[in-house]
N, C-alpha and C positions, 0 to 999 in steps of 0.2 A: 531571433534565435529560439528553439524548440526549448522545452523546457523538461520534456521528459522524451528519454527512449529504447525499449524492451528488446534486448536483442538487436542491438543495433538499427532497427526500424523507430524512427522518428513516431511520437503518440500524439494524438489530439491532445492541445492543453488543458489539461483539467478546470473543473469548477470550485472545486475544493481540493488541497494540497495540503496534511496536517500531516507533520517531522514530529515524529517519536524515539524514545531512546529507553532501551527496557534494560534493566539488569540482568543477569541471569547468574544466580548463587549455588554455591553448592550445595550437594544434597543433605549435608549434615548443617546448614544454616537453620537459623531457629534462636529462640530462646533462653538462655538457661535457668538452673532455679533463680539464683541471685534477679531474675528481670533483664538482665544485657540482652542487648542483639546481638547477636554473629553472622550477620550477613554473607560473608564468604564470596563476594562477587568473582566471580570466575570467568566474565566474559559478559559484554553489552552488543545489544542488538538494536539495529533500527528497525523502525515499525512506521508505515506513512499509509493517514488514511486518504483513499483518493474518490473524488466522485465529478460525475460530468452531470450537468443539469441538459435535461431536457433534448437530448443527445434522439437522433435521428433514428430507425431502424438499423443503417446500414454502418452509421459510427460506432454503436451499439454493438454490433456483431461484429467491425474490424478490431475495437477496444477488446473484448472479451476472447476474440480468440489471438490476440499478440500474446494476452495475460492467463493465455489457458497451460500453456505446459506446467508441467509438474515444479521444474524450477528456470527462471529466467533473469538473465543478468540487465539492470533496468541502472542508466545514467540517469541522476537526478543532483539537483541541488541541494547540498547537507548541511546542514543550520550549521552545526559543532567544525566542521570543518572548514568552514568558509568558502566552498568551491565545489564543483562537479564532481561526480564520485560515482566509479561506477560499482555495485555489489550486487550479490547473488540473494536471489527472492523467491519467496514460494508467496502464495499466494490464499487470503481466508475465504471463508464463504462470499459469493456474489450474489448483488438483490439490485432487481432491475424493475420497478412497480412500471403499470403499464395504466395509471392513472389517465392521460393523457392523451388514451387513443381514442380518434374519430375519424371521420371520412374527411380527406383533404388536410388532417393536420396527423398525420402521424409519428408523433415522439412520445418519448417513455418519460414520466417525471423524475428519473434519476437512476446513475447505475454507478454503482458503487458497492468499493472491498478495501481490505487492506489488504498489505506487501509487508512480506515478514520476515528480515533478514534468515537468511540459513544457516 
């Protein structure tokens, strides 16, 4: 069984899969004199960092452009939930080093981003 998929299209299995979970507070959270937090959590977001090792040119370009639109609904397995889940993701910077490349072997030593609930 796949283990990730963008859009309905099935993704190569990653080399690394890291499940995040962010708070997000409101914008009067803070401090006050007394030393308290006020956190104000107003809502949590998932965050998963993903990366493929040593991924092909052509993996490479299928991976990046499934994960290219602006926002993309990605099935993944959620730590907190125990089960498959699909949500809506946008996407951080991508870094694709090209370590790697020679005649007869070409693959990138890693490409990798994260996915940043919406």
């Amino acid at each position: 069984m796949a283990m990730l998929w963008v859009d309905g299209a099935e993704i190569k299995t990653p080399s690394s899969f890291e499940w995040g979970l962010n708070d997000v507070s409101d914008s009067q959270a803070g401090r006050t004199q007394d030393s308290i937090m006020h956190k104000n959590r107003i809502a949590q977001k998932r965050k998963i960092a993903l990366g493929w090792n040593f991924p092909t040119p052509e993996e490479a370009s299928t991976i990046l452009k499934a994960f290219n639109p602006e926002y993309i609904v990605v099935k993944y397995w959620d730590s907190m939930d125990g089960q498959y889940e699909s949500r809506t993701f946008y996407v951080g910077d991508r870094s694709n080093p090209m370590k790697y490349w020679w005649v007869g072997n070409q693959r990138f030593e890693k490409l990798s981003f994260d996915i940043i609930e919406r």
